[in-house]
Biopython code that builds the backbone (N, CA, C, O; Angstrom):
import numpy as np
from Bio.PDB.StructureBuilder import StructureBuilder

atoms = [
    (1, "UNK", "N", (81.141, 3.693, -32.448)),
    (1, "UNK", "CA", (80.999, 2.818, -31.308)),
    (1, "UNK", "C", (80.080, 3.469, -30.287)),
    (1, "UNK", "O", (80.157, 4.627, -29.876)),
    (2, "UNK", "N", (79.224, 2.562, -29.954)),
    (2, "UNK", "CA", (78.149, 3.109, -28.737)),
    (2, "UNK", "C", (78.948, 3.153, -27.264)),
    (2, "UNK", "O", (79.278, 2.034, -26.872)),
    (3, "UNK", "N", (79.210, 3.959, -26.631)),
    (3, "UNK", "CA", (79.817, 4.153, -25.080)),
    (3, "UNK", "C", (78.725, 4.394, -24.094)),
    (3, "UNK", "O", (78.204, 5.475, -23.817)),
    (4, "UNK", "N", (78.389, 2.886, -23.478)),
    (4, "UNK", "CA", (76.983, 3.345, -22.231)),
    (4, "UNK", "C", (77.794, 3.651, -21.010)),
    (4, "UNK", "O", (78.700, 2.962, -20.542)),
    (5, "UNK", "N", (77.271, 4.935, -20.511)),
    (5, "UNK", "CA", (78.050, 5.365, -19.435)),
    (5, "UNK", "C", (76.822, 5.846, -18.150)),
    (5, "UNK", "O", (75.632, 6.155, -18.218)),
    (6, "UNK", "N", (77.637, 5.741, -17.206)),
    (6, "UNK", "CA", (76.333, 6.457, -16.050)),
    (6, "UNK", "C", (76.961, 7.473, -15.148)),
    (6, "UNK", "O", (76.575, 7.823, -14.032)),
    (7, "UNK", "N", (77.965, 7.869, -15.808)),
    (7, "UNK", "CA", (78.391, 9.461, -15.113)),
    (7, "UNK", "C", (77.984, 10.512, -16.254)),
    (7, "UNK", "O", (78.557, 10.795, -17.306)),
    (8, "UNK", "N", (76.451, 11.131, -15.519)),
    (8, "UNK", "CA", (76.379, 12.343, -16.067)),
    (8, "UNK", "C", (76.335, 13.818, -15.707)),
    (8, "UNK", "O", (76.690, 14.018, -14.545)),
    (9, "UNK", "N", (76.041, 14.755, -16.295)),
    (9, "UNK", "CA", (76.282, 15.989, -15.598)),
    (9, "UNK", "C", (75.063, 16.681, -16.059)),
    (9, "UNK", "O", (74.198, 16.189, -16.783)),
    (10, "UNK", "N", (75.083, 18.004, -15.510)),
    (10, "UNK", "CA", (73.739, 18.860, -15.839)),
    (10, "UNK", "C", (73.294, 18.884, -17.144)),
    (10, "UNK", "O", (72.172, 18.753, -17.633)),
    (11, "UNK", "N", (74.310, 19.063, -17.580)),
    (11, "UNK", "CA", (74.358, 19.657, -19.007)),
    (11, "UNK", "C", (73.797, 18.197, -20.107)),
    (11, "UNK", "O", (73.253, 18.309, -21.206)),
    (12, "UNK", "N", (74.033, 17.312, -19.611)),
    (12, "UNK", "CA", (73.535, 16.068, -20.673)),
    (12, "UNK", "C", (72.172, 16.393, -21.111)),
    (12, "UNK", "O", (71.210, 16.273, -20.352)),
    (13, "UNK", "N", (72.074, 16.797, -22.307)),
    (13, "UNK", "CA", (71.001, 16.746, -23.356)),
    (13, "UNK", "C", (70.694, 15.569, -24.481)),
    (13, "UNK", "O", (71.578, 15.290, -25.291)),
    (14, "UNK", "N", (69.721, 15.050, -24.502)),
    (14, "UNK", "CA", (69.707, 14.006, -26.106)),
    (14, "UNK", "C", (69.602, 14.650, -27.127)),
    (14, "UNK", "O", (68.903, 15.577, -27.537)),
    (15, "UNK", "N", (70.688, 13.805, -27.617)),
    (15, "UNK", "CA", (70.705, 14.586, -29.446)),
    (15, "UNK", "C", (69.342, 14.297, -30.023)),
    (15, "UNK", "O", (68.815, 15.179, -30.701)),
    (16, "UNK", "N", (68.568, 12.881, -29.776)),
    (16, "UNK", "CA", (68.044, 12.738, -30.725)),
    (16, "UNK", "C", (66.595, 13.086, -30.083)),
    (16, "UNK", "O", (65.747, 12.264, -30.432)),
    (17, "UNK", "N", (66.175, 13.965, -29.348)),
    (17, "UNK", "CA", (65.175, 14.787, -28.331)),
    (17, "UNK", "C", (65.268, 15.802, -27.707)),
    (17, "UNK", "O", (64.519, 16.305, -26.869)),
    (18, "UNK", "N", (66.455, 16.197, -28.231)),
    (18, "UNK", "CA", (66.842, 17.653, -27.184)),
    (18, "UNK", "C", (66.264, 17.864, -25.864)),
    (18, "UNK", "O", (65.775, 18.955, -25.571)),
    (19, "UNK", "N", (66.294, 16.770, -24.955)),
    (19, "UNK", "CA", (65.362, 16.675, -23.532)),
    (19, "UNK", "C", (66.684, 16.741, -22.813)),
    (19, "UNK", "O", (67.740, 16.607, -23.432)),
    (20, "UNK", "N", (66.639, 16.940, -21.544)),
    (20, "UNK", "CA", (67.381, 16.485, -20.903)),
    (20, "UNK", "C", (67.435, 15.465, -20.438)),
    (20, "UNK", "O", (66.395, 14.807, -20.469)),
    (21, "UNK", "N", (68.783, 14.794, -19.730)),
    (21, "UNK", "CA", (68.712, 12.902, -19.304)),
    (21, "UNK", "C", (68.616, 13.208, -18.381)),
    (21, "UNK", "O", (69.134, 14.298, -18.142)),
    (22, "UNK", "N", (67.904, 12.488, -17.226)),
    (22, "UNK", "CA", (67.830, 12.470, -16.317)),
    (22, "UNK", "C", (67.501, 10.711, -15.681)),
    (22, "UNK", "O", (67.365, 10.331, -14.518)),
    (23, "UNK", "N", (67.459, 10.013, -16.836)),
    (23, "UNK", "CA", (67.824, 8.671, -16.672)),
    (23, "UNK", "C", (69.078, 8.105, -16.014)),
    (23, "UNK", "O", (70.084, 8.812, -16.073)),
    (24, "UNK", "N", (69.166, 6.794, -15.324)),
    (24, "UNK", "CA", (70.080, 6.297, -14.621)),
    (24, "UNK", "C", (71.074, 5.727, -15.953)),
    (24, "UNK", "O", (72.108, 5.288, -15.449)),
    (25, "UNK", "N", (71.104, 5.613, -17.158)),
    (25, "UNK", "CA", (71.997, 5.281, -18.088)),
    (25, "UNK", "C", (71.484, 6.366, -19.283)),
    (25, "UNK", "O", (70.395, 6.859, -19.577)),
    (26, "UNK", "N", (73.187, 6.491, -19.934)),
    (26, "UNK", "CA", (72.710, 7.273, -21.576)),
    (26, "UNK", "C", (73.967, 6.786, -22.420)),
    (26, "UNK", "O", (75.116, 6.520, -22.067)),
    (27, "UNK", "N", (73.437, 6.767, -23.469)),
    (27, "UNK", "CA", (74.295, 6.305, -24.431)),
    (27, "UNK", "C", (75.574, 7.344, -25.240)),
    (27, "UNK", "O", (74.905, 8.134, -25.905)),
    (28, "UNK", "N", (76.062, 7.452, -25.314)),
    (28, "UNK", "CA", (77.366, 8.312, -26.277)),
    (28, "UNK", "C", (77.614, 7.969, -27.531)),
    (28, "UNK", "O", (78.276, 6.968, -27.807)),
    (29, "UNK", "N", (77.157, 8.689, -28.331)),
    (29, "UNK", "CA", (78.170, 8.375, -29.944)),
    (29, "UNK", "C", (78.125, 9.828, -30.227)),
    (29, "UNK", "O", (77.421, 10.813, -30.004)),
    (30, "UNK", "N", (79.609, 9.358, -31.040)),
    (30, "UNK", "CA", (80.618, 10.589, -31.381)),
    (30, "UNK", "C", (80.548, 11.734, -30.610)),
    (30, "UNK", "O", (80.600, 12.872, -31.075)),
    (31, "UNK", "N", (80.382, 11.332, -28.929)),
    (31, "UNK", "CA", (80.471, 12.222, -27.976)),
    (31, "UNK", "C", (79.141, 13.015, -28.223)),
    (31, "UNK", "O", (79.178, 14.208, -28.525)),
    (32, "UNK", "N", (78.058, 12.381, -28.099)),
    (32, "UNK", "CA", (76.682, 13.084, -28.001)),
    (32, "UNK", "C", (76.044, 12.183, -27.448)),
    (32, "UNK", "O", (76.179, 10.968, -27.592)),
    (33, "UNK", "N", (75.138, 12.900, -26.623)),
    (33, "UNK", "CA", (75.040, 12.320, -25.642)),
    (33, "UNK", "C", (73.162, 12.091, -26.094)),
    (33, "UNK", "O", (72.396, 12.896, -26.625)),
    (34, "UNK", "N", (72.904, 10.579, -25.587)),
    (34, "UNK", "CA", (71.358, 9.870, -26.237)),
    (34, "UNK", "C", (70.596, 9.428, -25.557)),
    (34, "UNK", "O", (71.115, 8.454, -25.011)),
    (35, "UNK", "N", (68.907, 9.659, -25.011)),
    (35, "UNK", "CA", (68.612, 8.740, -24.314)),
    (35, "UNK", "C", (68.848, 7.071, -24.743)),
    (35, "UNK", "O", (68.969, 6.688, -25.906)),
    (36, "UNK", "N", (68.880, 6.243, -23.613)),
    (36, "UNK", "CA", (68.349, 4.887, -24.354)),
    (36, "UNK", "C", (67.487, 4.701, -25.378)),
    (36, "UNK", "O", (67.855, 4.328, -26.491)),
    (37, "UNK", "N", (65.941, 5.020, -24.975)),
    (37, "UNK", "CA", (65.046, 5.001, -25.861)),
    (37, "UNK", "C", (65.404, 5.775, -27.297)),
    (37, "UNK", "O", (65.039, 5.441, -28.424)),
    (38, "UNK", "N", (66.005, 6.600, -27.014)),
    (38, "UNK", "CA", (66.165, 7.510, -28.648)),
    (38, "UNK", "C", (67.124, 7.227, -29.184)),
    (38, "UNK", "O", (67.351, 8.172, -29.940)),
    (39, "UNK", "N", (68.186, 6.207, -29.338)),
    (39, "UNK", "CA", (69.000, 5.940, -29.853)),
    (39, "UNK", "C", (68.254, 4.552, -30.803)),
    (39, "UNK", "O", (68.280, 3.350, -30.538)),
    (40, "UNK", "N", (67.633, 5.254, -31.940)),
    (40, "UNK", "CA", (67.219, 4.311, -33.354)),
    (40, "UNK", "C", (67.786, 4.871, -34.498)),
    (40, "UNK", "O", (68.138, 6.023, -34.751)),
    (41, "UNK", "N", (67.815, 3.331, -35.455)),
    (41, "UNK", "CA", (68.089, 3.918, -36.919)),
    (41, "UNK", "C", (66.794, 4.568, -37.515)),
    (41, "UNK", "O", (65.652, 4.334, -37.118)),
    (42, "UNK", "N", (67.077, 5.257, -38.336)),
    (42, "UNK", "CA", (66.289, 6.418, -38.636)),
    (42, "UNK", "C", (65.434, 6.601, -40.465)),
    (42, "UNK", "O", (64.863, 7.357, -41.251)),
    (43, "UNK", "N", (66.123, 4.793, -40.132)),
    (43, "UNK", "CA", (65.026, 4.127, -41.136)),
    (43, "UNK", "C", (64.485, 2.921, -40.811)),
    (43, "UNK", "O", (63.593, 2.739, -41.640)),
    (44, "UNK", "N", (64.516, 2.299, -40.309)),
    (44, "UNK", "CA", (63.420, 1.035, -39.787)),
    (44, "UNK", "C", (63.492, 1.521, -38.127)),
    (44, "UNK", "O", (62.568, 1.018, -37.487)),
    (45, "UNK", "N", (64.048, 2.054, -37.629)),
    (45, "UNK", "CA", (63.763, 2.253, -36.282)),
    (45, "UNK", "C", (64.055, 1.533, -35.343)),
    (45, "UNK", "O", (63.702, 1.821, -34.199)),
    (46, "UNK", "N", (64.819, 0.355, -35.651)),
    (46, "UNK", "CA", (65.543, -0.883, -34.060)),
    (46, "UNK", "C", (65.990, -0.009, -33.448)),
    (46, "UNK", "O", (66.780, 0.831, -33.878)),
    (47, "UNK", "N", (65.341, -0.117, -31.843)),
    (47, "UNK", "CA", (66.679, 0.554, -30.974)),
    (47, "UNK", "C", (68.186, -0.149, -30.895)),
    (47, "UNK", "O", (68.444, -1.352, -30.945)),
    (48, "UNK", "N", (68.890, 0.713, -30.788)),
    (48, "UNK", "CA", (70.204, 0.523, -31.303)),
    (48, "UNK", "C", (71.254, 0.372, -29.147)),
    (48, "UNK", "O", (72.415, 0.368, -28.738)),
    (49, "UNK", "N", (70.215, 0.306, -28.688)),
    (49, "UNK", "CA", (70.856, 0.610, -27.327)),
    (49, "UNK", "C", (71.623, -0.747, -27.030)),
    (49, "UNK", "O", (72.265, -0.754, -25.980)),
    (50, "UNK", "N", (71.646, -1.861, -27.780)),
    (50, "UNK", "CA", (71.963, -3.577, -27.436)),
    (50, "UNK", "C", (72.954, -3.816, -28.549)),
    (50, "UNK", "O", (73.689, -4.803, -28.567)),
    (51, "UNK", "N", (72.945, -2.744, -29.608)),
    (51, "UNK", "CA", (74.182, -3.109, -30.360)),
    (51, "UNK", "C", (75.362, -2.929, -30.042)),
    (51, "UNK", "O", (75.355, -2.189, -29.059)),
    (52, "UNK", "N", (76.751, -3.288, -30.429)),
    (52, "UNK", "CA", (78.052, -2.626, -30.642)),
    (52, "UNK", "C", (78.676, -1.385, -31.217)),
    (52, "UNK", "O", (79.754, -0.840, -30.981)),
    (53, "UNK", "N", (77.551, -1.051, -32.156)),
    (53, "UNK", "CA", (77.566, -0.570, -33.278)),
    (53, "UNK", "C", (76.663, 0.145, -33.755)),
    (53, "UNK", "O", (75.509, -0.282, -33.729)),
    (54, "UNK", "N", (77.009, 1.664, -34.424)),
    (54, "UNK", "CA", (75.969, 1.936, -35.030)),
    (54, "UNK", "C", (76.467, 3.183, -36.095)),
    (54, "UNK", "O", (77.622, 3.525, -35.841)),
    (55, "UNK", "N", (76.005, 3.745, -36.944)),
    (55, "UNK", "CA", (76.574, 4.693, -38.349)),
    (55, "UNK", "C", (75.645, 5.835, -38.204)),
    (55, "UNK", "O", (74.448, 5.906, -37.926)),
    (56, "UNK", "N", (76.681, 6.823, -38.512)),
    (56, "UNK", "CA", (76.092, 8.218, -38.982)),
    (56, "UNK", "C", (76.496, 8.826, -40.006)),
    (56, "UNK", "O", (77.581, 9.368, -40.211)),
    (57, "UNK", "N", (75.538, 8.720, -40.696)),
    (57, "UNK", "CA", (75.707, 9.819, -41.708)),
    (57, "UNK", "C", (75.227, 11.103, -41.970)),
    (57, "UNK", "O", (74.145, 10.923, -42.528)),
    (58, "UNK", "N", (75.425, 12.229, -41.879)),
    (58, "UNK", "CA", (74.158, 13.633, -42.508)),
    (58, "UNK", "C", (73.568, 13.546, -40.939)),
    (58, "UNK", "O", (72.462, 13.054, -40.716)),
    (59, "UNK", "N", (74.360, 14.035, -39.964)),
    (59, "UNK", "CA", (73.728, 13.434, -38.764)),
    (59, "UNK", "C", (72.177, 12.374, -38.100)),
    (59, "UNK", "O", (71.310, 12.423, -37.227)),
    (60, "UNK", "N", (72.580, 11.629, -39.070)),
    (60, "UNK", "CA", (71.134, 10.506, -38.806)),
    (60, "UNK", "C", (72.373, 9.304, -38.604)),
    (60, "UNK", "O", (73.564, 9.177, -38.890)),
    (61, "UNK", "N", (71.250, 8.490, -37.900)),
    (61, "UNK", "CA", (71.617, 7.373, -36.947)),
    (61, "UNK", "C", (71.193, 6.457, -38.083)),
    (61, "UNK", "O", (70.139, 6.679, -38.678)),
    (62, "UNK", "N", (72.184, 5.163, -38.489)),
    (62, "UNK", "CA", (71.876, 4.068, -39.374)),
    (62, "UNK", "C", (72.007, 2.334, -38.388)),
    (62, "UNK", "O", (72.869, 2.226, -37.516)),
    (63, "UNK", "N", (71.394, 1.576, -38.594)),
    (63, "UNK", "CA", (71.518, 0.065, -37.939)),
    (63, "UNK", "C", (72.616, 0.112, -38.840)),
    (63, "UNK", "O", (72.844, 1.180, -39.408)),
    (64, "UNK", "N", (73.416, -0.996, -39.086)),
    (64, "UNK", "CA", (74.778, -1.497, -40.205)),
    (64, "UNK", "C", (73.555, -1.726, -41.531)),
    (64, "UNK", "O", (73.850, -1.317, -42.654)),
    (65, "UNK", "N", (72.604, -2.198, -41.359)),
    (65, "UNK", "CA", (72.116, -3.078, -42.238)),
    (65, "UNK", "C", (71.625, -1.827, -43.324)),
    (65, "UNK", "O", (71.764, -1.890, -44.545)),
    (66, "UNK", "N", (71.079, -0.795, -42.643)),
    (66, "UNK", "CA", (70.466, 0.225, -43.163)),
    (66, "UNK", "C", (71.217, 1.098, -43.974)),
    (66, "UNK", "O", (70.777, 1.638, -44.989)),
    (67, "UNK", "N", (72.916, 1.300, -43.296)),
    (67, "UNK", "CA", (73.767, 2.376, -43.559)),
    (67, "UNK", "C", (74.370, 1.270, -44.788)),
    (67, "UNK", "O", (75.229, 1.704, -45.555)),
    (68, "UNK", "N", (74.082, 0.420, -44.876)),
    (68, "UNK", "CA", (74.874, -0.561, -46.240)),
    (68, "UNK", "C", (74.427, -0.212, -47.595)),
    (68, "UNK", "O", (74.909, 0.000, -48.708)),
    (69, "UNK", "N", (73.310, -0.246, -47.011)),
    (69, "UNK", "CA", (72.115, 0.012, -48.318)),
    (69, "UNK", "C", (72.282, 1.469, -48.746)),
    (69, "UNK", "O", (71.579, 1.934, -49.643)),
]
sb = StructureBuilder()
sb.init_structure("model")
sb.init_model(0)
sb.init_chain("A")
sb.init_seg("    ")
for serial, (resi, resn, name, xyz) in enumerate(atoms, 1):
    if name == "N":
        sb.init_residue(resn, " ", resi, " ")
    sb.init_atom(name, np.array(xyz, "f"), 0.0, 1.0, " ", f" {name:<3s}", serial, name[0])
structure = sb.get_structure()
């Protein structure tokens, strides 16, 4: 489950950029913390920031449609 939250702290890094956030929103899955923009599946690439939903496997990010296959 995607958790958009806007309490962050120093320490918020993106998993999927190792940058720091310093954006007014970031996304959470499995308690890691994502920019908006970098939260895609990691095979066709939809940002995933408007879904409900999203899969990991082998720490890569899947759409449903992708992680089915």
């Amino acid at each position: 489950m995607i958790k958009r939250s806007l309490l962050q702290t120093d320490d918020d890094v993106c998993y999927g950029c190792g940058l720091h956030i310093a954006d007014r929103f970031l996304l959470k899955v499995n308690d890691q913390s994502w920019h908006v923009q970098c939260l895609r599946c990691c095979v066709c690439h939809v940002a995933l920031d408007r879904q409900n939903t999203c899969f990991m496997r082998e720490d890569n990010i899947y759409c449903r449609l992708d992680y089915a296959r």
